[in-house]
C-alpha positions in Angstrom: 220.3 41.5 209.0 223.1 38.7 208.8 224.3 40.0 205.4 224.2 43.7 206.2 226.5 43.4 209.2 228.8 41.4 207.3 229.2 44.2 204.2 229.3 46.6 207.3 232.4 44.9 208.5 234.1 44.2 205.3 233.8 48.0 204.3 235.2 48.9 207.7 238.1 46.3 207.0 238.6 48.1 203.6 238.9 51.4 204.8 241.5 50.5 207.3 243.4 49.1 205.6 243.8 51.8 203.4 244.5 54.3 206.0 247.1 51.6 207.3 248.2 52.0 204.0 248.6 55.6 203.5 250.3 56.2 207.0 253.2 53.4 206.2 253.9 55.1 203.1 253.6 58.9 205.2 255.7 56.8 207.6 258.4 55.5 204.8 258.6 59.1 203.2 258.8 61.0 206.3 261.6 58.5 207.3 263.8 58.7 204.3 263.6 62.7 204.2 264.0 64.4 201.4 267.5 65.1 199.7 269.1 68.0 201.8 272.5 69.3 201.2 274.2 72.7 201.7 277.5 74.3 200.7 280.6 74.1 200.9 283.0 77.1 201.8 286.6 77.8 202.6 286.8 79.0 206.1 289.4 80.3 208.7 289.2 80.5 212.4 292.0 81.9 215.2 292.8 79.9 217.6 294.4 81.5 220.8 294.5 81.9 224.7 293.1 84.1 227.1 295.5 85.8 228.9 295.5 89.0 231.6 297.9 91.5 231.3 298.8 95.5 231.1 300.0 97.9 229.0 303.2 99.6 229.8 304.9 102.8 228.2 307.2 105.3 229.0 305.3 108.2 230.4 305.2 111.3 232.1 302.5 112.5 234.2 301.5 116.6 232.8 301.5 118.6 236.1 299.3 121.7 235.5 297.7 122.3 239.1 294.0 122.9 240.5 291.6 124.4 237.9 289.5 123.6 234.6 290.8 122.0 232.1 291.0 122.4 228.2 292.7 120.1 225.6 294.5 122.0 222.7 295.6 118.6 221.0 293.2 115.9 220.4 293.9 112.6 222.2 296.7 110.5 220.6 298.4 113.6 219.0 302.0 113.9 219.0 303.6 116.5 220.4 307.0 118.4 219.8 308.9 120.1 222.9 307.7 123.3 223.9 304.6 122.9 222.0 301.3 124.0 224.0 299.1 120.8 225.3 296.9 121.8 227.4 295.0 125.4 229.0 294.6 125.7 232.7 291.6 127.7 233.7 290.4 129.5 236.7 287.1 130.6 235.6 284.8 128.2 234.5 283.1 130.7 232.1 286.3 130.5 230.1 285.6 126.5 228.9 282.6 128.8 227.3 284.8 131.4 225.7 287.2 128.2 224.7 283.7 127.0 222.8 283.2 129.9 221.0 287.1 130.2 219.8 286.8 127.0 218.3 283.4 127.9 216.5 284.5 130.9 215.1 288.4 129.6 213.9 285.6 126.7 212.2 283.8 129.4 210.6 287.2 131.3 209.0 288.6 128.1 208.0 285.3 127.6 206.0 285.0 131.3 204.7 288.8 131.1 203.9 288.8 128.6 201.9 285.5 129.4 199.6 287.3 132.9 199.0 290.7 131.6 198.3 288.6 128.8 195.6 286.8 131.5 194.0 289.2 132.7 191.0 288.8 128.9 189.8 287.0 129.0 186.7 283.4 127.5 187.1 280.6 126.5 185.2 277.1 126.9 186.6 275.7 123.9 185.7 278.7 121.6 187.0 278.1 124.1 190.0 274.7 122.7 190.7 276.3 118.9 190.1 278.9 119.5 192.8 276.4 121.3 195.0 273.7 118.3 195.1 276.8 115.7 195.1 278.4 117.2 198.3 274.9 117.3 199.9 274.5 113.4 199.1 278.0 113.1 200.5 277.4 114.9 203.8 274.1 112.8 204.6 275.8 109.9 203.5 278.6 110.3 206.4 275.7 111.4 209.1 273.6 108.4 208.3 276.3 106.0 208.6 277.5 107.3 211.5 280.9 108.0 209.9 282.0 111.3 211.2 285.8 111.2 210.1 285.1 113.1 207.1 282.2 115.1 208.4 284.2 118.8 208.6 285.9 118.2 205.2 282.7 117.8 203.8 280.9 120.3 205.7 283.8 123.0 204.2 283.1 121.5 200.3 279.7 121.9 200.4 279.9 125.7 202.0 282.6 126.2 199.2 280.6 125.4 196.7 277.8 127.3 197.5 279.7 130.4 197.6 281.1 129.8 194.2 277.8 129.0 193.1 276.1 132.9 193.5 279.9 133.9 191.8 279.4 131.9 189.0 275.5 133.2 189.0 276.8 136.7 188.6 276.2 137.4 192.2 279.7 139.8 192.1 278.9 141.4 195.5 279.6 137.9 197.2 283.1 137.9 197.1 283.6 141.4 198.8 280.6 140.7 201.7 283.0 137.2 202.4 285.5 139.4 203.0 283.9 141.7 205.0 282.4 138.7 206.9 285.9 137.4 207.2 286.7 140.4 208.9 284.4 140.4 211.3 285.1 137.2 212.7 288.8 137.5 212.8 287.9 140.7 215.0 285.7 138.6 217.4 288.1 135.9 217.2 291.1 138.5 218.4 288.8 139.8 221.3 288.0 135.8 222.7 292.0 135.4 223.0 292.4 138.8 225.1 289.7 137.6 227.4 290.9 134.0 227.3 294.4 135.0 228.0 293.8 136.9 231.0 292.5 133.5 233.1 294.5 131.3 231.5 297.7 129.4 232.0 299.4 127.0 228.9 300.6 123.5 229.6 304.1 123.1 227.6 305.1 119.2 226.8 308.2 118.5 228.3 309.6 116.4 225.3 308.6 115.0 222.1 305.8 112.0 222.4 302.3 111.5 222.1 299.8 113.5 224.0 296.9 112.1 226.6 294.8 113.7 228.3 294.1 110.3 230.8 295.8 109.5 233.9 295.7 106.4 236.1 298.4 106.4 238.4 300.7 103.6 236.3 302.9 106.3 234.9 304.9 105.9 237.2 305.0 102.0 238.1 304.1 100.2 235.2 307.8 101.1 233.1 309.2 99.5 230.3 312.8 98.9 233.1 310.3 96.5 234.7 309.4 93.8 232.2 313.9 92.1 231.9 313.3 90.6 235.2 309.3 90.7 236.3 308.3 86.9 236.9 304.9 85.4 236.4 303.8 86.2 240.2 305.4 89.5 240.0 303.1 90.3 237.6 300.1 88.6 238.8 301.1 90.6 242.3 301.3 94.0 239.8 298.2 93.0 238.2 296.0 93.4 241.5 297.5 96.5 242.5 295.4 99.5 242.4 296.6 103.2 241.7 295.0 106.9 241.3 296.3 110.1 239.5 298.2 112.4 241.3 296.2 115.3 242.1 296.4 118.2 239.5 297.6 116.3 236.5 296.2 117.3 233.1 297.7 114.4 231.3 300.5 112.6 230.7 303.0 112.2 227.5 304.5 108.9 226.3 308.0 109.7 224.9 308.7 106.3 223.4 306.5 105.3 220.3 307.6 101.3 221.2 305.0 100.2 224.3 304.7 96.7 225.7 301.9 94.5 226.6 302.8 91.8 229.1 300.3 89.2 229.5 299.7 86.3 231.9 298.8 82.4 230.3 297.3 79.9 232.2 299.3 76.5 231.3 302.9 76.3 229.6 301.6 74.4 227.2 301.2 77.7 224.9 303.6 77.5 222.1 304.7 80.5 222.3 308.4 81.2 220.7 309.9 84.6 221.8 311.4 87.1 218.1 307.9 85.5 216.3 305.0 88.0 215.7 301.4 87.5 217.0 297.9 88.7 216.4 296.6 89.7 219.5 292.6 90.5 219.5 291.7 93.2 221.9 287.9 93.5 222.4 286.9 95.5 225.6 287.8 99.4 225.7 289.6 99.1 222.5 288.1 96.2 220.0 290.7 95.3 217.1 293.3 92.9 216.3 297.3 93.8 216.7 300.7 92.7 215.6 302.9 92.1 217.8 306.6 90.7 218.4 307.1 88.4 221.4 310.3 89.8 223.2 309.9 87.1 226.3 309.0 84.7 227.0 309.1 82.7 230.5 307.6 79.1 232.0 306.9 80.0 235.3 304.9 77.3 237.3 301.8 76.1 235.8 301.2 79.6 234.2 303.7 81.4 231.2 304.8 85.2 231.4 304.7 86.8 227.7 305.9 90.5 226.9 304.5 91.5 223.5 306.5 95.3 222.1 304.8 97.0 219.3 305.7 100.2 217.3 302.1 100.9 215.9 298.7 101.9 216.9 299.8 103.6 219.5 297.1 106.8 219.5 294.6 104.5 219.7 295.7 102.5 222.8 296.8 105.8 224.9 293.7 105.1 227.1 294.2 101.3 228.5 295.8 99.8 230.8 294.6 96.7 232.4 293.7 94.2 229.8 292.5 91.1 228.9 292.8 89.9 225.1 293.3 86.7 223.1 296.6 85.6 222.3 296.3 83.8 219.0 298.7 81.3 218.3 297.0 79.4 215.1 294.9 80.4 212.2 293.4 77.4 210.7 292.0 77.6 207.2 290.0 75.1 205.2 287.0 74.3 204.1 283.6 74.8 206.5 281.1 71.4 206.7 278.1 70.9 209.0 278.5 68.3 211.6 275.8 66.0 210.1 277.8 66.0 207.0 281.0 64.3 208.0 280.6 60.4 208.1 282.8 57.8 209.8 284.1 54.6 207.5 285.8 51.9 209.2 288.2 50.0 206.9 290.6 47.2 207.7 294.5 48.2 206.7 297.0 45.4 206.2 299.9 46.1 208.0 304.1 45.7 207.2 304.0 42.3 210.2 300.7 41.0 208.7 298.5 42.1 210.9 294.5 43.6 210.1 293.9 46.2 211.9 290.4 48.8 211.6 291.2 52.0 210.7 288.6 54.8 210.7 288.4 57.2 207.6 286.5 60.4 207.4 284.5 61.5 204.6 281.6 63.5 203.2 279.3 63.0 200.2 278.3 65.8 197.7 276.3 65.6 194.9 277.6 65.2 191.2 275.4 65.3 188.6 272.4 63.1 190.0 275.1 60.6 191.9 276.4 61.0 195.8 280.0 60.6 195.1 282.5 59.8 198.9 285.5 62.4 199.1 287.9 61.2 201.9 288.8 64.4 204.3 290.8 64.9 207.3 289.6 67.0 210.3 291.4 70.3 211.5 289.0 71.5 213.7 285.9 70.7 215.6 283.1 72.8 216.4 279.6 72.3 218.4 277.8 73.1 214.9 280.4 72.2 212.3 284.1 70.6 211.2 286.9 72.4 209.7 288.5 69.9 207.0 290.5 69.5 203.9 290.9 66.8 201.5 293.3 63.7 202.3 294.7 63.7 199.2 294.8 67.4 197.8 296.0 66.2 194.4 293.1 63.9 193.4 290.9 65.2 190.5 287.6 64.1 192.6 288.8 65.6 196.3 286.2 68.4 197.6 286.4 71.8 196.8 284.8 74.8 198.7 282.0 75.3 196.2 280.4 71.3 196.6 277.3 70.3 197.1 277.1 68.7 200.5 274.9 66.0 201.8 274.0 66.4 205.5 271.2 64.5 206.8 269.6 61.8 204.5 270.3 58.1 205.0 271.6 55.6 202.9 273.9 56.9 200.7 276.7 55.4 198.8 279.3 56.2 196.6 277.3 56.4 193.1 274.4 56.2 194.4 271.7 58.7 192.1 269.8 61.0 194.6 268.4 63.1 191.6 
């Protein structure tokens, strides 16, 4: 009984041990981690301010009077003198009759052109090509949602199908196209006479760019403003509030240079007036501008800023109050995770003598099988990762956007082999 309780407990001791055993080394491994490393890549980020500001142009407000209205030119469209902007309406079945004009004057453009194509010479079978090309084409454009070149398209493919039955000996095509064309120019001349009879044109004053939006600014927020606004005139202009004047069907700028003046907290900014700046827009319109920095003024604790700019001008007819990034520094070099950079503190003799500790920064990549240190010096810092470039660019070892970077595994050393 003596003896069997005794083997009982030695086999127990054996067995622990070896599960004592096995979870040290799970322990060890699971400590140590595996080799994990990343890449390297050269990187850029903007780095600006926010700042509040508006738009201001030279404008005049379109006075056309109580009624429906009807664009002729597209938003952002220039405009000679004289030239027709806009149709005044008093009968709101005549935005219908508008509809249909523009349908038809479609349809002729379309049947125009496939007539005046049809003398090219054409070969059936490149026909066909063109045919199923243009097709591809025009559900290319839908499905990406790319409707710039929809209409051009549209007109191709209609072209080609016309030329198509020519080529296919179909010789009574050409004369029912022109009979068709015809017939629409007849409908199209009996629209007009209706349309003209309720109907009253909008001339542009001037030369400029046409708008069909109004806010009530035209009037206040003026290019003779910005030579001697201050940074709490502005902030004052900047919480006003305004409305259109009643019967206004738009309003043409007549100066293609328009302003941006902008509000900074701080006078710390940087900012030099005759430099150009990127500035990034990203609520009603989202893109990034050039623009020159014609003033600038330390007002307080907050800096006044008047931006001019000569482009891009259709697409900003539409705002006015603004907020937008001023960036004042692009910093480029080379992206690394935050785990990767590693702090070495060296002592330095100095000219008197002295020792003094001096920290370095560095990474490790991989080389062959071997960790090997490369010495870098931080631009930028980021929650996730560093911005850095080598401390001495001319050394045949520095790190290059490309490495192999070490990031979380312990006890590394220069030459040490990790493969």
């Amino acid at each position: 009984m003596k003896e069997s309780t005794l083997a009982t407990k030695i086999m127990i001791g054996i067995l622990c041990l070896g599960v004592a055993a096995y979870l040290a080394i799970y322990i060890i491994r699971g400590w140590g981690g595996e080799l994990a490393t990343t890449r390297a890549y050269t990187y850029s980020i903007d780095v600006g301010q926010e700042a509040q500001g508006i738009l201001v142009r030279t404008e005049i407000p379109l006075a056309g009077g109580n009624g429906y209205v009807d664009q002729i030119l597209p938003e952002g469209a220039k405009a000679a003198a004289g030239d027709p902007v806009a149709l005044l309406y008093d009968d709101p079945s005549a935005l219908t009759t508008r509809q249909s004009i523009r349908a038809l004057e479609a349809e002729i453009e379309q049947l125009q052109y496939a007539l005046g194509d049809r003398t090219q010479s054409a070969d059936a079978a490149r026909l066909d090509a063109q045919v199923i090309s243009s097709i591809v084409s025009l559900r290319s454009l839908a499905a990406g949602g790319d409707l710039t070149g929809l209409d051009d398209c549209a007109l191709s493919l209609r072209s080609m199908v016309f030329k198509r039955d020519y080529a296919y000996g179909d010789t009574g095509a050409v004369d029912q196209l022109a009979q068709l064309i015809a017939d629409k120019q007849g409908q199209l001349a009996q629209h007009y006479h209706s349309l003209n009879q309720v109907s009253t044109t909008v001339y542009a004053p001037a030369s400029g760019v046409y708008s069909a939006g109004t806010d009530g600014w035209e009037g206040v927020a003026t290019p003779g403003i910005l030579d001697n606004i201050t940074a709490d005139g502005l902030d004052e202009l900047l919480h006003q509030q305004h409305s259109p004047a009643p019967g206004t069907v738009g309003k043409l700028i007549t100066d293609s240079t328009w302003y941006y003046a902008a509000l900074l907290d701080g006078t710390g900014t940087g900012l030099q007036s005759g430099r150009r700046y990127t500035l990034s827009f990203s609520g009603d319109y989202f893109g990034q501008l050039s623009m020159t920095l014609e003033r600038v003024v330390l007002d307080g604790d907050r800096t006044l800023a008047v931006f001019s700019c000569r482009s891009h001008l259709a697409d900003t007819t539409l705002l006015r109050l603004q907020t937008v990034d001023v960036v004042t520094q692009r910093i480029e070099g080379i992206r690394v995770p935050r785990q990767a950079l590693r702090v070495e503190t060296v002592e330095e003799t100095a000219e008197d003598g002295s020792i003094r500790h001096v920290n370095r920064y560095g990474v490790f990549t991989v080389v062959g099988a071997q960790a090997e240190w490369h010495e870098v010096e931080v631009l930028y810092t980021d929650e996730s990762y560093y911005l850095v470039r080598p401390a001495r660019p001319d050394d045949a070892s520095r790190l290059r956007a490309g490495d192999e970077v070490i990031f979380n595994s312990s006890g590394i050393y220069d030459g040490k082999v990790v493969r």
